[in-house]
C-alpha positions in Angstrom: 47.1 -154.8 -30.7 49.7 -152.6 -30.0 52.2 -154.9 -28.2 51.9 -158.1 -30.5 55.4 -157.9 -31.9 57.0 -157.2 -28.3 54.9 -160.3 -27.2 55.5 -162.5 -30.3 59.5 -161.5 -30.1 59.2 -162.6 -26.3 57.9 -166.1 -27.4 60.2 -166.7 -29.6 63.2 -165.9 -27.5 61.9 -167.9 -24.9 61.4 -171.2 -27.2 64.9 -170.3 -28.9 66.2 -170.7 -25.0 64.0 -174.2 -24.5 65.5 -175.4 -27.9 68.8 -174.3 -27.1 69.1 -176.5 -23.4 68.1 -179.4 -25.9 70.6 -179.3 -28.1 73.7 -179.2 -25.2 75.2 -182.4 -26.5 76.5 -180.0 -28.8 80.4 -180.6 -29.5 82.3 -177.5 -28.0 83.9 -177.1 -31.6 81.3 -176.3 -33.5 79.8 -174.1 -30.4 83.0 -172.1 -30.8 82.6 -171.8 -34.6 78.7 -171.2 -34.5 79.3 -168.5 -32.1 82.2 -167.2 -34.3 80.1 -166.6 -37.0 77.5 -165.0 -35.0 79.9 -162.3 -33.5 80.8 -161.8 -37.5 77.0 -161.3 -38.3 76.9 -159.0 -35.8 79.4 -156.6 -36.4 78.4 -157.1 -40.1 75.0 -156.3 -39.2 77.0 -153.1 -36.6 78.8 -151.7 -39.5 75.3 -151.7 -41.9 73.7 -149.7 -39.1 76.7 -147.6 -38.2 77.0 -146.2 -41.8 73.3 -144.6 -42.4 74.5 -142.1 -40.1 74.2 -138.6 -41.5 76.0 -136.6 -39.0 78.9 -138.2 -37.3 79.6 -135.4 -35.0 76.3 -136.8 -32.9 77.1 -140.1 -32.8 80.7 -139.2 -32.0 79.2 -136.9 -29.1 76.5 -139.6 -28.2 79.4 -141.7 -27.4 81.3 -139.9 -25.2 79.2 -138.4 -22.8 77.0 -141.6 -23.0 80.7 -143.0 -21.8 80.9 -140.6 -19.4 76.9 -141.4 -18.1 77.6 -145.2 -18.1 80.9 -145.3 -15.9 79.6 -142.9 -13.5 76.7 -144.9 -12.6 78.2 -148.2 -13.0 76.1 -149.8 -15.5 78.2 -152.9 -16.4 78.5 -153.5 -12.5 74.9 -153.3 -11.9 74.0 -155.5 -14.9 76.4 -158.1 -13.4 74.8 -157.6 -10.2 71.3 -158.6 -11.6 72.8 -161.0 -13.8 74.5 -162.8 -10.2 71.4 -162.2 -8.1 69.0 -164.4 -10.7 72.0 -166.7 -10.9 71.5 -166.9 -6.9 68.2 -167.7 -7.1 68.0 -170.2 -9.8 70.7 -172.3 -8.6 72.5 -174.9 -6.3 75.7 -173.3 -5.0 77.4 -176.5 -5.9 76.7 -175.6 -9.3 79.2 -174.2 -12.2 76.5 -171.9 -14.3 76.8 -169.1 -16.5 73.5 -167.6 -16.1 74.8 -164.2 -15.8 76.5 -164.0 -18.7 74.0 -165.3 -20.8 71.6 -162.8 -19.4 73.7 -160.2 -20.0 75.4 -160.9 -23.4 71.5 -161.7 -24.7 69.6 -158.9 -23.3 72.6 -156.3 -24.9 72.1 -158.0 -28.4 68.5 -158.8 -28.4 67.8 -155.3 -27.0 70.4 -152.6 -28.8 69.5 -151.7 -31.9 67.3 -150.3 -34.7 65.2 -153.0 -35.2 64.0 -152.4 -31.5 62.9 -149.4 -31.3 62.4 -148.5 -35.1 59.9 -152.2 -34.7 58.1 -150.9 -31.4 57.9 -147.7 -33.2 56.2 -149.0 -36.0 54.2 -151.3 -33.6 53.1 -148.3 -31.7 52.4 -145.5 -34.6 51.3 -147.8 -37.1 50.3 -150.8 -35.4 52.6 -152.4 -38.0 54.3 -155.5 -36.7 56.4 -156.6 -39.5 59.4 -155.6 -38.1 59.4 -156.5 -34.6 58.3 -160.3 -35.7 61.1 -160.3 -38.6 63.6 -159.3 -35.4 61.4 -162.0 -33.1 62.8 -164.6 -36.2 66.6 -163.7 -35.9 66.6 -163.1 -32.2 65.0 -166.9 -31.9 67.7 -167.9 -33.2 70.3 -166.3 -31.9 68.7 -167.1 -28.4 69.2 -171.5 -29.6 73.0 -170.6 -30.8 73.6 -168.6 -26.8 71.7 -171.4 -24.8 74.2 -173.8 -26.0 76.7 -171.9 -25.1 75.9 -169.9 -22.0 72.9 -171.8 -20.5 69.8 -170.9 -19.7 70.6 -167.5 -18.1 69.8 -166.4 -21.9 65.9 -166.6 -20.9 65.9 -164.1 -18.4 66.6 -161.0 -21.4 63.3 -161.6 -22.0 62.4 -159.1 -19.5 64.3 -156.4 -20.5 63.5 -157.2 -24.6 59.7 -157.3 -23.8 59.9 -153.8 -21.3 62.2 -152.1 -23.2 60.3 -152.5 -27.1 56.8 -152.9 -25.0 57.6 -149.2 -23.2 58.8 -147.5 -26.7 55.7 -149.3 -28.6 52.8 -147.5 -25.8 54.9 -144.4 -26.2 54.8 -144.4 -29.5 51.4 -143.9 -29.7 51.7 -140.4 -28.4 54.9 -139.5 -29.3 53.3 -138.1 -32.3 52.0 -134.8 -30.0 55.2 -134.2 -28.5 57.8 -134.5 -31.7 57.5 -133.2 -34.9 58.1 -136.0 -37.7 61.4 -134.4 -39.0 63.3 -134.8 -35.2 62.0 -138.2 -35.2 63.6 -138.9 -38.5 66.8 -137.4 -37.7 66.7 -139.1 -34.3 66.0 -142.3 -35.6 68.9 -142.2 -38.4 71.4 -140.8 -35.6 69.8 -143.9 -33.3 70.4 -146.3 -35.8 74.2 -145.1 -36.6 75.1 -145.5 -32.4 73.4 -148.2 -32.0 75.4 -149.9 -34.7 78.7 -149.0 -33.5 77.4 -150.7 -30.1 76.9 -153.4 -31.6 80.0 -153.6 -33.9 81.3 -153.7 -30.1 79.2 -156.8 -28.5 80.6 -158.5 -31.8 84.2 -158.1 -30.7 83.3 -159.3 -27.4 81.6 -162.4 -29.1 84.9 -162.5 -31.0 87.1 -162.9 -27.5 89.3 -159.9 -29.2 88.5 -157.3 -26.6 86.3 -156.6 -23.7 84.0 -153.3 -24.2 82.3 -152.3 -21.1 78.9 -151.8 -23.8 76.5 -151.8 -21.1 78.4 -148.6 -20.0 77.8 -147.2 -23.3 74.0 -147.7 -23.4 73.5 -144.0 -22.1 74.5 -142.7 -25.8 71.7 -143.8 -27.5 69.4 -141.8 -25.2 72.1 -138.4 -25.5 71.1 -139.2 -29.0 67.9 -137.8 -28.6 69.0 -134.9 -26.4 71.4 -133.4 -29.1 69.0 -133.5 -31.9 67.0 -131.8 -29.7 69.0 -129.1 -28.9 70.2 -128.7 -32.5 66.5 -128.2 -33.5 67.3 -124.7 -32.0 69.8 -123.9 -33.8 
Protein backbone atom coordinates (compact mmCIF):
# COMPACT_ATOMS: atom_id res chain seq x y z
CA UNK A 1 0.00 0.00 0.00
CA UNK A 2 1.62 2.85 -1.31
CA UNK A 3 0.32 5.60 1.11
CA UNK A 4 0.62 3.51 4.52
CA UNK A 5 3.41 5.65 5.95
CA UNK A 6 1.59 9.06 4.92
CA UNK A 7 -1.57 7.54 6.64
CA UNK A 8 0.23 5.99 9.68
CA UNK A 9 2.26 9.52 10.17
CA UNK A 10 -1.25 11.22 9.93
CA UNK A 11 -2.49 9.01 12.92
CA UNK A 12 0.03 9.52 14.86
CA UNK A 13 0.07 13.33 14.69
CA UNK A 14 -3.44 13.34 15.29
CA UNK A 15 -3.23 11.21 18.66
CA UNK A 16 0.05 13.27 19.59
CA UNK A 17 -2.60 16.37 19.28
CA UNK A 18 -5.45 14.39 21.47
CA UNK A 19 -2.64 13.56 24.07
CA UNK A 20 -1.31 16.88 24.05
CA UNK A 21 -5.02 18.79 25.01
CA UNK A 22 -4.79 16.17 27.96
CA UNK A 23 -1.86 17.05 29.37
CA UNK A 24 -2.64 21.18 29.56
CA UNK A 25 -2.34 21.23 33.38
CA UNK A 26 1.02 21.38 32.27
CA UNK A 27 3.13 24.03 34.40
CA UNK A 28 4.11 26.90 31.93
CA UNK A 29 7.77 26.33 33.13
CA UNK A 30 8.43 23.27 32.02
CA UNK A 31 6.28 24.10 28.66
CA UNK A 32 8.87 26.78 28.11
CA UNK A 33 11.89 24.39 28.82
CA UNK A 34 10.28 21.40 26.79
CA UNK A 35 9.84 23.53 23.95
CA UNK A 36 13.42 24.94 24.44
CA UNK A 37 14.82 21.75 23.89
CA UNK A 38 12.74 21.01 20.96
CA UNK A 39 13.77 24.24 19.03
CA UNK A 40 17.58 22.83 20.05
CA UNK A 41 16.68 19.29 18.44
CA UNK A 42 15.66 21.02 15.64
CA UNK A 43 18.26 23.12 14.58
CA UNK A 44 20.53 20.11 15.68
CA UNK A 45 18.58 17.95 13.56
CA UNK A 46 18.83 21.52 10.66
CA UNK A 47 22.52 21.59 10.89
CA UNK A 48 22.84 17.45 10.28
CA UNK A 49 20.77 17.96 7.14
CA UNK A 50 22.33 21.23 6.14
CA UNK A 51 25.91 19.70 5.98
CA UNK A 52 25.34 16.57 3.33
CA UNK A 53 25.14 19.16 0.89
CA UNK A 54 27.63 18.67 -1.93
CA UNK A 55 27.30 21.89 -3.76
CA UNK A 56 26.57 24.95 -1.75
CA UNK A 57 26.28 27.18 -4.69
CA UNK A 58 22.59 25.43 -5.21
CA UNK A 59 21.47 25.69 -1.99
CA UNK A 60 22.82 29.17 -1.74
CA UNK A 61 20.82 29.95 -5.15
CA UNK A 62 17.82 27.81 -3.94
CA UNK A 63 17.50 30.27 -1.23
CA UNK A 64 17.47 33.32 -2.81
CA UNK A 65 15.33 33.16 -5.59
CA UNK A 66 13.01 30.77 -3.47
CA UNK A 67 13.20 34.25 -1.15
CA UNK A 68 12.46 36.09 -3.96
CA UNK A 69 9.23 33.47 -5.00
CA UNK A 70 7.95 33.45 -1.37
CA UNK A 71 7.65 37.32 -0.78
CA UNK A 72 6.22 37.96 -4.00
CA UNK A 73 3.34 35.81 -3.46
CA UNK A 74 2.99 36.29 0.13
CA UNK A 75 3.29 32.91 1.45
CA UNK A 76 3.61 33.66 5.24
CA UNK A 77 0.43 36.02 4.80
CA UNK A 78 -1.59 33.41 3.12
CA UNK A 79 -0.59 30.74 5.69
CA UNK A 80 -1.74 33.11 8.39
CA UNK A 81 -4.75 33.60 6.48
CA UNK A 82 -5.71 29.83 6.49
CA UNK A 83 -4.30 29.54 9.84
CA UNK A 84 -7.14 32.61 11.04
CA UNK A 85 -9.98 31.30 8.80
CA UNK A 86 -9.88 27.54 10.63
CA UNK A 87 -9.39 29.59 13.82
CA UNK A 88 -12.79 31.35 12.72
CA UNK A 89 -14.47 28.40 12.27
CA UNK A 90 -13.51 26.38 15.27
CA UNK A 91 -14.16 28.99 17.72
CA UNK A 92 -16.20 31.26 20.03
CA UNK A 93 -15.13 34.83 19.39
CA UNK A 94 -15.00 35.26 23.10
CA UNK A 95 -12.27 33.01 22.94
CA UNK A 96 -8.29 33.62 23.38
CA UNK A 97 -6.86 30.61 21.02
CA UNK A 98 -3.86 30.04 19.18
CA UNK A 99 -5.00 27.79 16.54
CA UNK A 100 -3.18 29.55 13.93
CA UNK A 101 -0.04 29.35 15.17
CA UNK A 102 -0.09 25.98 16.06
CA UNK A 103 -1.22 25.13 12.53
CA UNK A 104 1.30 26.87 11.20
CA UNK A 105 4.41 26.34 13.34
CA UNK A 106 3.40 22.29 13.08
CA UNK A 107 2.62 21.97 9.52
CA UNK A 108 6.27 23.89 8.70
CA UNK A 109 8.14 21.32 11.04
CA UNK A 110 6.15 18.25 10.40
CA UNK A 111 6.26 18.97 6.70
CA UNK A 112 9.98 20.49 5.71
CA UNK A 113 12.38 18.13 5.44
CA UNK A 114 14.16 15.07 4.17
CA UNK A 115 12.48 12.61 5.95
CA UNK A 116 9.33 13.81 4.00
CA UNK A 117 9.93 13.45 0.94
CA UNK A 118 13.04 11.09 1.01
CA UNK A 119 10.01 8.67 3.30
CA UNK A 120 7.16 9.26 0.57
CA UNK A 121 9.85 8.59 -1.91
CA UNK A 122 10.69 5.41 -0.50
CA UNK A 123 7.03 4.75 0.13
CA UNK A 124 6.24 5.37 -3.47
CA UNK A 125 9.41 3.59 -5.36
CA UNK A 126 9.90 1.03 -3.02
CA UNK A 127 6.89 0.63 -1.20
CA UNK A 128 9.20 0.83 1.83
CA UNK A 129 7.69 2.47 4.79
CA UNK A 130 10.37 2.48 7.31
CA UNK A 131 10.99 5.89 7.05
CA UNK A 132 7.91 7.66 6.93
CA UNK A 133 6.67 5.59 10.20
CA UNK A 134 10.17 6.34 12.06
CA UNK A 135 9.23 10.23 11.11
CA UNK A 136 5.30 9.35 12.17
CA UNK A 137 7.23 8.37 15.83
CA UNK A 138 9.12 11.79 16.27
CA UNK A 139 6.38 13.90 14.67
CA UNK A 140 3.84 12.20 17.39
CA UNK A 141 5.73 13.56 19.61
CA UNK A 142 6.54 16.64 18.76
CA UNK A 143 2.65 17.14 17.93
CA UNK A 144 1.99 16.27 22.38
CA UNK A 145 5.00 18.83 23.22
CA UNK A 146 3.03 21.75 20.56
CA UNK A 147 -0.62 20.93 21.76
CA UNK A 148 0.46 21.97 25.15
CA UNK A 149 1.67 24.77 24.10
CA UNK A 150 -0.22 26.16 21.14
CA UNK A 151 -3.57 24.21 21.40
CA UNK A 152 -5.23 22.30 19.23
CA UNK A 153 -4.65 24.32 16.09
CA UNK A 154 -1.64 21.72 15.83
CA UNK A 155 -4.25 19.06 14.41
CA UNK A 156 -5.09 20.78 11.40
CA UNK A 157 -1.09 20.22 9.80
CA UNK A 158 -2.38 17.09 9.32
CA UNK A 159 -3.70 18.05 6.06
CA UNK A 160 -0.95 19.50 4.61
CA UNK A 161 1.60 16.46 6.22
CA UNK A 162 -0.78 13.79 4.66
CA UNK A 163 -1.12 15.86 0.98
CA UNK A 164 2.03 16.98 0.81
CA UNK A 165 4.11 13.16 1.52
CA UNK A 166 0.74 11.36 0.05
CA UNK A 167 1.26 13.62 -3.44
CA UNK A 168 5.30 12.93 -3.54
CA UNK A 169 4.55 9.08 -2.56
CA UNK A 170 1.82 8.53 -5.88
CA UNK A 171 4.36 10.46 -7.84
CA UNK A 172 6.90 8.58 -6.93
CA UNK A 173 5.80 5.74 -8.52
CA UNK A 174 6.45 7.24 -11.87
CA UNK A 175 8.91 9.44 -11.30
CA UNK A 176 11.17 6.72 -12.32
CA UNK A 177 10.18 7.39 -16.37
CA UNK A 178 10.69 10.99 -16.16
CA UNK A 179 14.25 11.33 -14.11
CA UNK A 180 17.17 9.49 -14.43
CA UNK A 181 18.46 8.04 -10.98
CA UNK A 182 21.67 10.25 -10.89
CA UNK A 183 19.35 13.82 -10.92
CA UNK A 184 17.30 12.22 -8.38
CA UNK A 185 20.35 11.65 -6.23
CA UNK A 186 21.81 14.90 -6.61
CA UNK A 187 18.37 16.48 -6.08
CA UNK A 188 17.63 14.67 -3.17
CA UNK A 189 21.20 15.58 -1.39
CA UNK A 190 20.74 19.36 -2.56
CA UNK A 191 16.93 18.87 -1.05
CA UNK A 192 18.11 17.55 2.04
CA UNK A 193 20.99 20.46 2.48
CA UNK A 194 17.96 23.41 2.03
CA UNK A 195 15.70 21.82 3.73
CA UNK A 196 18.01 21.75 6.75
CA UNK A 197 18.91 25.23 6.75
CA UNK A 198 14.99 25.81 6.84
CA UNK A 199 14.70 24.15 9.48
CA UNK A 200 17.86 25.40 11.44
CA UNK A 201 15.49 28.54 10.87
CA UNK A 202 11.91 27.22 12.44
CA UNK A 203 14.38 26.29 15.40
CA UNK A 204 15.29 29.94 16.00
CA UNK A 205 11.81 30.82 15.79
CA UNK A 206 11.09 28.05 18.43
CA UNK A 207 14.02 29.70 20.28
CA UNK A 208 12.07 33.35 20.42
CA UNK A 209 15.69 34.64 18.94
CA UNK A 210 14.38 35.83 15.60
CA UNK A 211 11.41 35.73 13.44
CA UNK A 212 12.25 34.09 9.80
CA UNK A 213 9.43 34.52 7.41
CA UNK A 214 10.26 30.34 6.56
CA UNK A 215 6.98 29.85 4.93
CA UNK A 216 8.39 32.48 2.50
CA UNK A 217 11.28 30.39 1.97
CA UNK A 218 9.43 27.11 1.11
CA UNK A 219 9.73 28.07 -2.79
CA UNK A 220 13.68 26.95 -2.52
CA UNK A 221 13.27 23.58 -2.06
CA UNK A 222 11.30 23.27 -5.30
CA UNK A 223 14.14 25.87 -7.28
CA UNK A 224 16.15 22.99 -6.00
CA UNK A 225 15.02 20.80 -8.44
CA UNK A 226 15.02 23.31 -11.29
CA UNK A 227 18.76 24.05 -10.99
CA UNK A 228 19.85 20.47 -10.96
CA UNK A 229 17.96 20.34 -13.85
CA UNK A 230 19.42 22.82 -15.69
CA UNK A 231 22.97 21.91 -14.68
CA UNK A 232 22.29 18.37 -16.10
CA UNK A 233 22.91 20.37 -19.46
CA UNK A 234 25.82 21.61 -18.75
Amino acid sequence: MVLLGTIVNGVCIFVGTLLGLIFTKIPERFKETVMSGVGLAVILIGLQMGFETKNIVVVLLSLLIGAVVGEALHLEERLEYIGRWVERKFTRPEQQSTIAQGFITASLIFVIGALSVIGALDSGLRNDHEVLITKAIIDGFVALVLTSTLGIGVIFSVIPVVLYEGGIALLATQINKWVPQEMLDLFIVEMTSTGGLLIVAIGLNLLKLTKIRVANLLPSLFIVGIIIYVMQWF
